[in-house]
N, C-alpha and C positions, 0 to 999 in steps of 0.2 A: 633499414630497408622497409618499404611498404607494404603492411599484411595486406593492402586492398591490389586487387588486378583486374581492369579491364581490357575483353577482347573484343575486337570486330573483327568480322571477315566476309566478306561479298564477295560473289559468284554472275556470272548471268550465264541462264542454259533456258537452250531452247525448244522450253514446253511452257505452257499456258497458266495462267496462276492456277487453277484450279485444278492441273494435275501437280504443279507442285505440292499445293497443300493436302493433296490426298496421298502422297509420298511422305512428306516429312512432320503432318499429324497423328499418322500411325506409331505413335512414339513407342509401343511395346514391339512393333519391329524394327523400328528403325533402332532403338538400344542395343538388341539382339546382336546384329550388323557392325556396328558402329566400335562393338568389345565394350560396353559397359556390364553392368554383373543383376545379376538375378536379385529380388529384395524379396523381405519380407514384411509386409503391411499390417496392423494394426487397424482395429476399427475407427472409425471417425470422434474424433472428440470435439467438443468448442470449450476451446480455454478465449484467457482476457485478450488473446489476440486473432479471435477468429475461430472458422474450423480449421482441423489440421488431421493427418494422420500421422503418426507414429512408425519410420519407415529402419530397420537395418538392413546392411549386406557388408558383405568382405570384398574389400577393394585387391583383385589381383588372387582372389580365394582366401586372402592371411590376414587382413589390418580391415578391422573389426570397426562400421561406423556406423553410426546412428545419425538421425533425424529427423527431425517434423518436417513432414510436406503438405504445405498451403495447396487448398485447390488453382487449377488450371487456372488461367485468362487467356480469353482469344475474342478474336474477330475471324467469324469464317472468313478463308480465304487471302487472309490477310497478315495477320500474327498471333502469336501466343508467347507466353511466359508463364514460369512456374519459380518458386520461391521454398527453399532449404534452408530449415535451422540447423545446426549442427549441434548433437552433444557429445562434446569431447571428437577425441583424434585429430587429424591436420588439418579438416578447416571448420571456421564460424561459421559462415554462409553461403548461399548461392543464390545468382538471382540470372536466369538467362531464357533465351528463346530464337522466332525468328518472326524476321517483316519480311515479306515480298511484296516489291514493285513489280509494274510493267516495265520492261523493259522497252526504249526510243523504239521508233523505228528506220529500219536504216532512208537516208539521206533520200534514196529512189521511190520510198515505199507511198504507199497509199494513205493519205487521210483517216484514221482513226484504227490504222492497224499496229496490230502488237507483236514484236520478233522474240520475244521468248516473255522473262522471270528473270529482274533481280531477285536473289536469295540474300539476305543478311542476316547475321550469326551473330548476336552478342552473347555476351556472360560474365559476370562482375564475381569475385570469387574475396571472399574473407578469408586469409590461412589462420592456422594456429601455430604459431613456435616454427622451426626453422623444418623442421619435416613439411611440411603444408606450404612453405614459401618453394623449397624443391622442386615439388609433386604436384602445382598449380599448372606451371609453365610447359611440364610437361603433359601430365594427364587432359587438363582444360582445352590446349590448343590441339592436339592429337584429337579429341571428338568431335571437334568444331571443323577437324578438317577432315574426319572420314565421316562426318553429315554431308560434307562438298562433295567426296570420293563417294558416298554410296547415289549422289543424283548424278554421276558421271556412270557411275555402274550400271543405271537403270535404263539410261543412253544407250550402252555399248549393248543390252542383252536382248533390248526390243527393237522389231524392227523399224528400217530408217524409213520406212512407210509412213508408218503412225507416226513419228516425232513430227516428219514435215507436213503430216495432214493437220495436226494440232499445233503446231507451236505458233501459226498465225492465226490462229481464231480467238476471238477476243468474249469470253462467254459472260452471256446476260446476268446481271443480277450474281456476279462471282462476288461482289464486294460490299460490303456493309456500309461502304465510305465510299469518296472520291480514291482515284488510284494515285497513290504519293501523299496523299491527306495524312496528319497526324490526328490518328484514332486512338480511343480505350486505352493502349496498354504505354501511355507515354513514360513509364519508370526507366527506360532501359537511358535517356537522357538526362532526368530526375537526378538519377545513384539511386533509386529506393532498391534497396534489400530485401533485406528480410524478404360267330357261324355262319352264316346259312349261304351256299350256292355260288361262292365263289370254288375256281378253279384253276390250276396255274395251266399257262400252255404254253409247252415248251416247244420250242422249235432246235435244229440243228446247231452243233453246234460248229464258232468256226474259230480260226485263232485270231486274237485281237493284240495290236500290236500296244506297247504300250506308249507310243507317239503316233497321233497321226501324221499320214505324210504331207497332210496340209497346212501343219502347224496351226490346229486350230486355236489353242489357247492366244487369248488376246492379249495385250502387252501390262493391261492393270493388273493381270492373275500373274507376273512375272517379276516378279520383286528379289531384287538383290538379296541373296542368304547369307548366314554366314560360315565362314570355310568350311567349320565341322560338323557334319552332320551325320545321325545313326545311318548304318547301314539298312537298305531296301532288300527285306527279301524276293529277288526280284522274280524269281523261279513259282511260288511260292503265288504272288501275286500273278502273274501271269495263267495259271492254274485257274485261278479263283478266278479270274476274268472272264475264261473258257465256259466256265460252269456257268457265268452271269450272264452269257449270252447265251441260254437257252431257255431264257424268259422274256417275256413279251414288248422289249424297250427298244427304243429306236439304236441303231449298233453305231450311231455316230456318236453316241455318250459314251461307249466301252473305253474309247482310247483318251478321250477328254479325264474321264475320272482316273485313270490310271497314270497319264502323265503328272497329273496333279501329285498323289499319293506319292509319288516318288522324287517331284524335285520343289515342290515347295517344302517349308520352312516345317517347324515341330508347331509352333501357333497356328499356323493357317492350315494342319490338319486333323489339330484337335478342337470339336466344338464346331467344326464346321456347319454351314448357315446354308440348306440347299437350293433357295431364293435369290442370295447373293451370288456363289457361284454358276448359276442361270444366267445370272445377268451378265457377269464379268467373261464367260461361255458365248452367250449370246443365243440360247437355246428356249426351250419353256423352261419355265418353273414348276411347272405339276408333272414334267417329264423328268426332269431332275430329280424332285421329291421323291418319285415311283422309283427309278436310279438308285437313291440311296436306300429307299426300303428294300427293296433285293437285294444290294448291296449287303445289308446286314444279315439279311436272312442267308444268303451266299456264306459271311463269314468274313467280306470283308472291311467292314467296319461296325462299329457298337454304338448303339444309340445312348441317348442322357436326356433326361428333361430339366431345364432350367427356368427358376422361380426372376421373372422380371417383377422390379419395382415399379409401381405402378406412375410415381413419382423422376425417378431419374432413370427409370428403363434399361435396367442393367443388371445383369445375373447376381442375385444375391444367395444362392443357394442350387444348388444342383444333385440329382438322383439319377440312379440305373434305371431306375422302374417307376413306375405312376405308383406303384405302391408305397414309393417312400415320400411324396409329396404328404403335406400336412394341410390342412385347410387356411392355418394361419402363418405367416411368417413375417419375420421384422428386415428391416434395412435400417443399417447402422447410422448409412452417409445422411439419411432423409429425416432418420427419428419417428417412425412411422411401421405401426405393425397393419396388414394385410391381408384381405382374404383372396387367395391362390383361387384366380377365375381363369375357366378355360380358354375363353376368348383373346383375352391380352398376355395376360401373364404366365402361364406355361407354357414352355418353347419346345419344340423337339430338336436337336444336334445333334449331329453324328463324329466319331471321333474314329481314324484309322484301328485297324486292330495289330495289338500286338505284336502275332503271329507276321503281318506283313510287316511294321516297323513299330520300331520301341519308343514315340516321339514321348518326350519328357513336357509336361506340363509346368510349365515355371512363370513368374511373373517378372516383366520388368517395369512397369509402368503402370497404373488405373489411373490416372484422371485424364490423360493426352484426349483431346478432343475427338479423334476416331470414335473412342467408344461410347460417344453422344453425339450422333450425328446432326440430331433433331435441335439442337442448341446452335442458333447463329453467334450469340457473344455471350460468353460471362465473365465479369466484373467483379475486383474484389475493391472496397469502398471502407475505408474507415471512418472513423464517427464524423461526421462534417464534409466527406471527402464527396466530389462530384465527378461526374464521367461521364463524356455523349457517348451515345450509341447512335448507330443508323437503320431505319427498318429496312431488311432487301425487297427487292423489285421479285414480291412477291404476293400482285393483287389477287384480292379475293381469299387470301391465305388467315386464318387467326393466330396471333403467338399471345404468346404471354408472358410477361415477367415473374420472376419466379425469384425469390427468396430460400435459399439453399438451406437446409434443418428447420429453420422455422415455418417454410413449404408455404409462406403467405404468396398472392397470386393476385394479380392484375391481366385480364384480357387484352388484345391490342390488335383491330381490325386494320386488314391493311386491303385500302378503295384506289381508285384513279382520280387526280387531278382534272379538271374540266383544260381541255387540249384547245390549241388553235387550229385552222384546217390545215391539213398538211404534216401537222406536228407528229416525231414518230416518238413511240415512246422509250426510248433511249433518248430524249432531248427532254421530254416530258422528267424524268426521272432526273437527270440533269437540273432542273428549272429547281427540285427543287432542294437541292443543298444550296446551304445558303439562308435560308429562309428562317425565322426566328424557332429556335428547340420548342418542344412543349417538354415544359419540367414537371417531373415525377418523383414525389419527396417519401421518402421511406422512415415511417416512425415509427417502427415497432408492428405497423399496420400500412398499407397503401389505401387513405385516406383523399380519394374521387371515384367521379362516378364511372363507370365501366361500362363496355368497351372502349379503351381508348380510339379514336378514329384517327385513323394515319394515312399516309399514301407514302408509295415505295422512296425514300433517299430524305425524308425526314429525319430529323435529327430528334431522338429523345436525350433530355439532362436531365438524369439520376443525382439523387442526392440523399447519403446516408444520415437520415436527424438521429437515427437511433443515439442509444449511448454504447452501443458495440456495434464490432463490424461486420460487416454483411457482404455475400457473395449473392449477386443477383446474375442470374442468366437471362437470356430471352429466345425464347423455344419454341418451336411448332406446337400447339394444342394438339392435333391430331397425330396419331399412330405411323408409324411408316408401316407397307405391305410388305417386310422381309420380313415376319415373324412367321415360321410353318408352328402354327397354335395347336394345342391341341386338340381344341374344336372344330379344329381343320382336319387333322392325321387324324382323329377316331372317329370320321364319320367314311374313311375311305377305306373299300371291298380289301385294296391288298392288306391294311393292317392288320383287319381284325382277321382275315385269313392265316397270318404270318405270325401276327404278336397277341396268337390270342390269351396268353400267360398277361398281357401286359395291363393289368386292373389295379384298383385302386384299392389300399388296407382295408380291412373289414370294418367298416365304420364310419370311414372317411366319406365327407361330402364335400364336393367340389362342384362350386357354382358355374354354369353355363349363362352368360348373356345371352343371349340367341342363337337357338339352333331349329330344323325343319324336322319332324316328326309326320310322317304317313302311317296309316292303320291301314289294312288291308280286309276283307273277309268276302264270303262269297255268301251270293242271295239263296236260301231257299237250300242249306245247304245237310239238313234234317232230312227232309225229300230226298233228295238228290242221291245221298247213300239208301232208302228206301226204294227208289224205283232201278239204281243198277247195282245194286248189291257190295257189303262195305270192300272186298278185296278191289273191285273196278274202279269204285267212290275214290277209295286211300289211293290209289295210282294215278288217278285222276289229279288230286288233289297234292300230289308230290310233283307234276309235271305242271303245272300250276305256280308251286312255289319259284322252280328252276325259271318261268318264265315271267314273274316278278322281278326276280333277281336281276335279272338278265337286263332289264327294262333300269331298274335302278341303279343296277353298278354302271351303267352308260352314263349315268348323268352325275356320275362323283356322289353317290350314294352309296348306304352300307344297310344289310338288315343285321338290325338289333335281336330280333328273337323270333321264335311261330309261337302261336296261341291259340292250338287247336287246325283250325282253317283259317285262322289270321298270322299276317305278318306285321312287326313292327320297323318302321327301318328310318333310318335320319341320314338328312343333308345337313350341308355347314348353310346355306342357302335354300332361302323359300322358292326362286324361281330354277331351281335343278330341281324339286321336290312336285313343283307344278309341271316341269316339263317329261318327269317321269312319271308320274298320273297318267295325264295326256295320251301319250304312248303305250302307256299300258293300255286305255280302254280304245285309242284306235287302232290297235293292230291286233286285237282281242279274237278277229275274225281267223288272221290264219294261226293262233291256238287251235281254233275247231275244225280246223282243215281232217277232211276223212273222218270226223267223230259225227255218229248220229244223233239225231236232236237232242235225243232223253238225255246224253250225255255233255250236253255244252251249259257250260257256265255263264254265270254273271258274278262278277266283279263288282263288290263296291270300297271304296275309297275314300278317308278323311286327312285331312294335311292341317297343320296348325304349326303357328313359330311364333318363337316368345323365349323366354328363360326358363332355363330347368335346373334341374341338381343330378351331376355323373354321379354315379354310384357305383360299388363291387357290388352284384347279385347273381348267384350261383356260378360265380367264378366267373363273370363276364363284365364287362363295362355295361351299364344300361342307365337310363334317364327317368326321371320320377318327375312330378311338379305339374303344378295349372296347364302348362304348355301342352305335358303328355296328355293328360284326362281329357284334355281340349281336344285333341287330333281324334282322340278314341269316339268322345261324342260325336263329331262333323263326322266320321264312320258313317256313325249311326244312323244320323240321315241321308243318308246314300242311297239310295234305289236301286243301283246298278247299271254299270255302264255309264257311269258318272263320278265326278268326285264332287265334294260338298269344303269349302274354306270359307274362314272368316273372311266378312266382309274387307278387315284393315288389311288384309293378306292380300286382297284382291286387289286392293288398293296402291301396292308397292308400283313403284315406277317400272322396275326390272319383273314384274309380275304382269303388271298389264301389257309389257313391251312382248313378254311371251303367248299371253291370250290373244293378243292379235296379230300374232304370226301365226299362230292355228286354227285363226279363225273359229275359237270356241263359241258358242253358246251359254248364252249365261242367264241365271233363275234367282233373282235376290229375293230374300225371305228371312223371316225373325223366326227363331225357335225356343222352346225352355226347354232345360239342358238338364238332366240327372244332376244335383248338387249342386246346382248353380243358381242362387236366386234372380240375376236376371236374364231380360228375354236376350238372346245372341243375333245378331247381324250377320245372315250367311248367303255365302253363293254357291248354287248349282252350276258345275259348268262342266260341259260337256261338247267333245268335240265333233267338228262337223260330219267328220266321216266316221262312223263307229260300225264294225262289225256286225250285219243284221243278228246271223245268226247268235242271239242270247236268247236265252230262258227269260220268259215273264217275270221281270224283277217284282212282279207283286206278289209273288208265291208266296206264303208262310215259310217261314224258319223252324 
């Protein structure tokens, strides 16, 4: 009898390629589902046949199996395939995956329309000895068919709304290739194998149900589970909920977060991403975020920070507290150690808490292509070996090719074809497969000159000269917006309110790429406690702070610390930093509302953004670096009733788009700066309606 078995099995169901493949990419859920078992991973190595990891589990909980698994191949949207060595137990190998086609359209239908997704299933299986001949025919064909059964499942649980609003739509730029085209992964035909001034406000509380009656969760947040899962404490959670609604969040999230918590999976509520669930909700994002931060301050979820690699963008380490982050860290997959910056690579995630369910943390997958979204294809190529790729119908976008461990990297612009009149571009993009590849030879190095210049349905041919083999993906350059950074979360009023335990080791220095830094102080303000005396001065000067506060936590601001009669306070953003400026010195007037002359202030103001270094200082998070001294000095030239930014500040698109909705005034002039040997490029500016009533900002200090 033959050790070798292959299967196929095809399906058509009717939904769209691109929610197929966001269904059956998720391969750490869909495993879950499906009854395959938990593994356990080893770090990445490269032996003489590539990279691989190191993977065991117990088949059925008892029969004990090991094996190398080769990285992923896929074509967004279109297939993938993964590849098992076995050592020891019932089988040699594995090599399987899926292709989806469009599905005809029926006989009646319209010109260029599509009635669902063929789905097809192969898997080619090596046994070993007559246990593994057995246990092929049954375990192989049983997942091939509850992969069929869980996109039947996803049918039956969402509503018949949504399947028949998608299943004819035919989405742009879903495919890397023509539809039915043989792409990339052609083995499956081959045989190949192998402090300050926030304040919480609580309102009433009411009961929140833990579904709404609107069924608000949308049909992507509804993923077939599988049968067993911990029990909810639903009493408990309910409770909790009660309590979350008497802080300041819109009460249409109460029921949304709570349905979740309770009937999604153990993965989709640990590590949860509050950007993602926004989107899949259909709500904000920054409402969500504030959502989950109550949420935990409530009790009912606990937060985590996770270390992304800067390289394959994927959690390589993870901590309770910003305290246990380290400045450096390594990634095993890339070969690449790291310094831990706040802007990309520290995540915030929130994970259920215990007390409401006990969801188990397990793995059944890391490479399925879910968890690299930003990857349209990767390629495994041995020594000599070639592979077209196609760039997507994604003008104006840069990817680049990328070399897996060895992390080498080619550019690849992608422009528009010169059109004929008329021409739409779905024809335009059509025109041009077909059209001769431009080849890209991999020798250890990618040897041309860069950017490559493309346009969307080009065809590149890769070709491995190395003397080993290479996994090349081709990837977005740029960052996706679902990361809640942590240069995001610590510059926002509720954290540092809520988590103000949440600092960095005594020592630890963690780089910021850009953040907005405001100094605050008041003119004349020696005086000022001389002429009303310090008890009136100091009360003055605390209703002062409360109305800074007040002005910057509006615009997604946080203050950092007081400094006498100064404030220090940071945005993640220079134009939330200008727009709270602004405000503060136009509406400065009703501060003085009923206060007599001797007693009103002037305000001055400096704002600077650039890169800093977060730091633990007196048990708080605070910012050090050129950026800061920079905000401090533009202070300085302040006169009051004005704020003073560098000129490039002023310069930002999203900067100038605010100065002239306020109609500011503006004063450019060069200064030298305390420790700075050169002269600096500054702007006064000031808005058009500012409070008469101020003090003589020329008064001595």
């Amino acid at each position: 009898m033959s050790r070798n078995r292959t299967y196929v099995m095809e399906e058509s169901v009717p939904l769209p390629r691109k929610r197929v493949w966001e269904l059956l990419s998720h391969t750490d859920h869909l495993n879950r589902v499906i009854g395959l078992f938990p593994v356990l991973f080893d770090a990445a190595e490269q032996g003489e046949a590539g990279l691989y990891r190191r993977a065991a589990a117990k088949a059925f909980g008892l029969v004990p199996m090991r094996w190398k698994e080769y990285p992923f191949e896929w074509v967004k949207h279109e297939s993938y395939a993964v590849t098992r060595l076995y050592e020891g137990g019932p089988l040699r190998s594995f090599y399987g995956g899926i292709r989806l086609f469009d599905a005809p359209p029926p006989a009646e239908g319209r010109q260029g329309e599509v009635s669902g997704t063929i789905v097809r299933l192969f898997a080619q299986f090596e046994s070993a000895g007559l246990l593994g001949r057995l246990a092929v025919p049954l375990i192989g064909k049983a997942s091939m068919k509850n992969t069929l059964a869980y996109l039947t499942r996803y049918l039956e649980i969402n509503p018949a709304g949504f399947v028949q609003e998608t299943a004819g739509t035919r989405l742009v730029g879903s495919a890397l290739a023509p539809a039915g085209s043989e792409i990339g992964l052609a083995r499956e035909e081959a045989g190949a194998g192998a402090e300050a001034g926030f304040s919480f406000q609580r309102q009433a509380a009411q009961e929140i149900p833990l579904h709404s009656a609107s069924d608000p969760l949308p049909a992507i947040a509804r993923l077939p589970q599988p049968r067993q899962r911990d029990a909810v404490n639903v009493d408990e959670l309910r409770r909790l909920l009660l309590k979350l609604s008497e802080f300041p969040l819109p009460r249409r999230l109460l029921p949304l977060l709570g349905a979740h918590l309770r009937e999604a999976g153990d993965d989709e509520v640990i590590d949860m991403r509050p950007y993602v669930l926004a989107d899949q909700w259909n709500v904000s994002r920054e409402e969500t975020l504030r959502l989950f931060l109550y949420a935990t301050h409530t009790g009912i979820t606990n937060l985590s920070w996770h270390l992304l690699c800067p390289n394959c963008r994927v959690s390589k380490a993870d901590t309770g507290s910003l305290a246990g982050i380290r400045r450096l860290f390594h990634c095993d997959f890339c070969g690449i150690t790291y310094e831990a910056g706040f802007d990309k690579h520290v995540e915030l995630c929130f994970s259920v808490h215990p007390v409401i369910r006990r969801a188990v943390k397990q793995t059944y997958c890391v490479g399925g292509p879910s968890l690299s979204p930003h990857i349209h294809a990767q390629a495994y190529l041995n020594p000599g070996q070639q592979v077209t790729l196609y760039i997507p119908d994604a003008p104006g976008e840069t990817l680049r090719l990328r070399v897996l461990k060895q992390n080498h990297t080619v550019h690849v612009n992608i422009g528009w074809p010169e059109s004929e009149p008329g021409e739409s571009r779905g024809e335009l993009a059509a025109s041009t497969y077909g059209s001769p590849p431009i080849l890209i030879r991999y020798n250890g190095q990618f040897r041309l000159a860069e950017p490559v210049q493309t346009v969307p349905g080009q065809a590149l041919l890769l070709e491995n000269g190395s003397a080993a083999a290479a996994v090349i993906a081709l990837e977005r350059s740029e960052w996706e917006d679902l990361v809640v950074t942590a240069a995001k979360v610590t510059t926002l009023p509720e954290f540092r309110a809520m988590f103000s335990s949440e600092v960095l080791a005594p020592g630890e220095q963690v780089g910021v790429e850009n953040v907005t830094v405001l100094f605050s102080d008041l003119s004349g303000s020696t005086s000022f406690y001389e002429q009303v005396g310090d008890a009136r001065a100091y009360g003055q000067v605390r209703r002062h702070f409360a109305y800074l506060a007040g002005h910057i936590e509006q615009h997604q601001g946080s203050i950092v610390k007081t400094i006498g009669d100064a404030v220090m306070a940071v945005f993640q953003k220079p134009e939330q930093g200008v727009m709270a400026a602004l405000d503060i010195q136009r509406h400065v007037a009703s501060f003085h509302d009923g206060l007599p002359p001797g007693e009103r202030i002037a305000i001055k103001l400096g704002l600077q953004n650039g890169p800093a270094i977060a730091v633990c200082s007196n048990d708080r998070l605070d910012y050090f670096g050129r950026t800061v001294n920079l905000a401090a000095r533009n202070q300085g030239q302040s006169l009051g009733g004005d704020m003073v930014i560098s000129q490039a500040c002023a310069d930002q698109p999203a900067v100038r788009s605010v100065l002239a909705s306020y109609r500011a005034e503006e004063e450019h002039f060069e200064a030298e700066m305390k420790g700075f040997s050169e002269k600096m490029a500054l702007v006064r500016i000031r808005p058009r309606q500012v409070g008469q009533a101020i003090s003589d900002p020329q008064r001595g200090n």
